[in-house]
N, C-alpha and C positions, 0 to 999 in steps of 0.2 A: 290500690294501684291508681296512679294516677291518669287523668284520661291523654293527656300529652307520652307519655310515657307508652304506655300501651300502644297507641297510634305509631309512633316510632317503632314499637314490638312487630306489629303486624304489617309494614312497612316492610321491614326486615324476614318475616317469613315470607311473604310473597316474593321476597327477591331471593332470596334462599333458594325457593322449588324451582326458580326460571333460572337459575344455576345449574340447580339440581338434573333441571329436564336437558342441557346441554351435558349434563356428565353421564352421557349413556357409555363413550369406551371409557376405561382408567385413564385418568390425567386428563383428561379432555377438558373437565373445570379449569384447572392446574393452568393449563395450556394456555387458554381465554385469559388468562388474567395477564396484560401484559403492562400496563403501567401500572406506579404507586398506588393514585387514586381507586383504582380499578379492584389492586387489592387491598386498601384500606378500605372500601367499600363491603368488598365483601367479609371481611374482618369482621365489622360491625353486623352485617349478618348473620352472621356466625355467633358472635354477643349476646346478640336480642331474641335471636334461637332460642340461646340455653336460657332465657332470662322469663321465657311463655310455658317453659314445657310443664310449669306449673298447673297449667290448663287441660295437660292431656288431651289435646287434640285429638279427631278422628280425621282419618281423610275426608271425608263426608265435611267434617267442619270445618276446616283448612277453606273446603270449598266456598261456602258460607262465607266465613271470612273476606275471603278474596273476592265475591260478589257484594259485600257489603263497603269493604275498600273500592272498589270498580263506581260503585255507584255512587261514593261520596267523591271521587274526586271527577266525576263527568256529572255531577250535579243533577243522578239523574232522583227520581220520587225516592226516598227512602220506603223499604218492603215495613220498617217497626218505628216508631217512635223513638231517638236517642234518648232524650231525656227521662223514657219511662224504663230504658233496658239498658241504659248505662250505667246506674247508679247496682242491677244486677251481678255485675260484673267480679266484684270481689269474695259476694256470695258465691259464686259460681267457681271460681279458683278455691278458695276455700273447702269447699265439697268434694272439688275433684283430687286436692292435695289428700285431703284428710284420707277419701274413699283408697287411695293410690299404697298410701301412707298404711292405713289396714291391712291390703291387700299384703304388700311389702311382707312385714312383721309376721303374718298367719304362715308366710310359705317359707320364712327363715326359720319359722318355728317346728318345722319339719324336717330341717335339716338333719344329718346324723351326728350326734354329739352336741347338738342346742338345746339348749336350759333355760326356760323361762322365768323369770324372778319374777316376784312379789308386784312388784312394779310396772310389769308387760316389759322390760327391756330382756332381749334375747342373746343371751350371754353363752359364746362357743368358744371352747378353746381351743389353738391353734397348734400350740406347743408346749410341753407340758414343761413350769417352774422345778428348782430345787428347792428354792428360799422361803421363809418367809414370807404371807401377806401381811399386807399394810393393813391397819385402823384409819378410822374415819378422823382421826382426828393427824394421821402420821402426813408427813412432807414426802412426795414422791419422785422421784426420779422416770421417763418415758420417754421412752419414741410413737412416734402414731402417725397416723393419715387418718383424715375423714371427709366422707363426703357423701351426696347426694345421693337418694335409690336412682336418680337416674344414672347414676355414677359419673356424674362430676366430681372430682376434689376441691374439696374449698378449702383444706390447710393440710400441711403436712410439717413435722420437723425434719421426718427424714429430708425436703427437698431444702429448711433450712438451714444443717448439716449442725446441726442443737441440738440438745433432747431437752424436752421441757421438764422443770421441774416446781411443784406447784402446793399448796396445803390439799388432800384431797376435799375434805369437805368446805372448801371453796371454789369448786364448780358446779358444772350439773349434775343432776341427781343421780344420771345414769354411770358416769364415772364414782362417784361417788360408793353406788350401790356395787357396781360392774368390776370398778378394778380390785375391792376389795376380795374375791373371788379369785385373785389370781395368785400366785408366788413369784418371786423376783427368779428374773429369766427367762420367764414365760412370755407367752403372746396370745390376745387371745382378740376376739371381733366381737364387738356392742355392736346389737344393733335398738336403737332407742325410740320409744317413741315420742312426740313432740310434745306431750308430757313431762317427760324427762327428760326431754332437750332446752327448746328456747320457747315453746309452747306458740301460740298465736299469735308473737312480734317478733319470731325469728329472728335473725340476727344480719338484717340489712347490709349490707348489700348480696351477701353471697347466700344466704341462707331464710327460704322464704317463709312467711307463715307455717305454721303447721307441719312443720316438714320432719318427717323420720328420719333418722340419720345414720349412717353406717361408719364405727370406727373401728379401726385395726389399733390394740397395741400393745407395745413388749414394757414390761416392769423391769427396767433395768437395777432401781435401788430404794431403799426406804430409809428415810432420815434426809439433815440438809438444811439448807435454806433454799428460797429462792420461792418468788411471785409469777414466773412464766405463764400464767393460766393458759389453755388452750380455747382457740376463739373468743372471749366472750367472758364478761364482768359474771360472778356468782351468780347464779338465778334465784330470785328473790322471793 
């Protein structure tokens, strides 16, 4: 992560909470925002929000943060050396993703009706097929949503009113492994781990390092043409 970038990140949370601490009734935030700027402002709050939560903050560290913000820009003594605890920074996201990411997976693996494959992807089914599964080597027809354990969505067909359709063993692994398991008709929830996602360069912008991922989705057909991959060139 870049350290302009980030600076902008933490920018953006501390304006968040001082939002945040005006929206004690409903709509109260809502209310405050009365020109454009005001709320493209906080827009971008909102943004740079979801863009940290990588980090798993504690409130405890938020604090932190916002004492280390406080001090750089009143130039007062820095409490650590940047240059020895900045370069930390990625290590430190990385850890907390991965840690977050574990957590994730072990408690979906609990669910009732979750099936763990070979692979650590947790494979549940939603709704049961009539049809046919697909081979690894067949062309598939799908609907899906996927997104973030923090449940953000970072794509869906359903919202681009398509259903993608794609060679399955040219994506990632966890489709690959995941939809094979299903019958056309069905629906069923991947949840993957970043193994079998996009592994440790995640899939920038929307999809960070490390990241676990949860997808919903229904096999509507097998056979076809068509290249639609969902998110993201084959994983290599």
């Amino acid at each position: 992560m870049r350290m302009g970038v980030l600076a902008a990140a933490l920018i953006g949370l501390t304006a968040q909470q001082a939002l945040a601490q005006q929206a004690a009734a409903p709509g109260t935030a809502a209310a405050s925002l009365k020109t454009e700027d005001e709320k493209t402002v906080y827009a971008l709050g909102l943004s740079i929000g979801r863009s940290i939560k990588i980090f798993e903050l504690s409130p405890a560290e938020v604090e932190l943060v916002k004492k280390g913000m406080t001090d750089s820009l009143t130039n007062a003594k820095p409490a650590v050396e940047l240059d020895k605890y900045g370069p930390k920074l990625q290590d430190l996201a990385k850890g907390r993703q991965e840690k977050a990411g574990q957590k994730f997976l072990e408690d979906a693996a609990k669910e009732k009706g979750a099936v763990k494959l070979p692979s650590g992807v947790i494979y549940k089914e939603l709704k049961a097929g009539t049809g046919p599964s697909p081979k690894a080597s067949d062309t598939v027809k799908v609907n899906y949503r996927g997104s973030l354990t923090s449940g953000i969505e970072f794509d869906s067909s359903y919202k681009r009113g398509e259903p993608a359709e794609f060679p399955l063993n040219g994506v990632i692994s966890c489709w690959t492994e995941g939809v094979q398991k299903m019958k056309v008709g069905g629906k069923a929830q991947l949840v993957c781990p970043s193994k079998a996602a996009y592994g440790e360069s995640g899939s920038p912008p929307t999809i960070p390092p490390n990241s676990t991922l949860v997808f919903e989705v229904e096999l509507l057909s097998i056979g076809g043409q068509g290249a639609d991959v969902p998110r993201a060139e084959p994983k290599k």
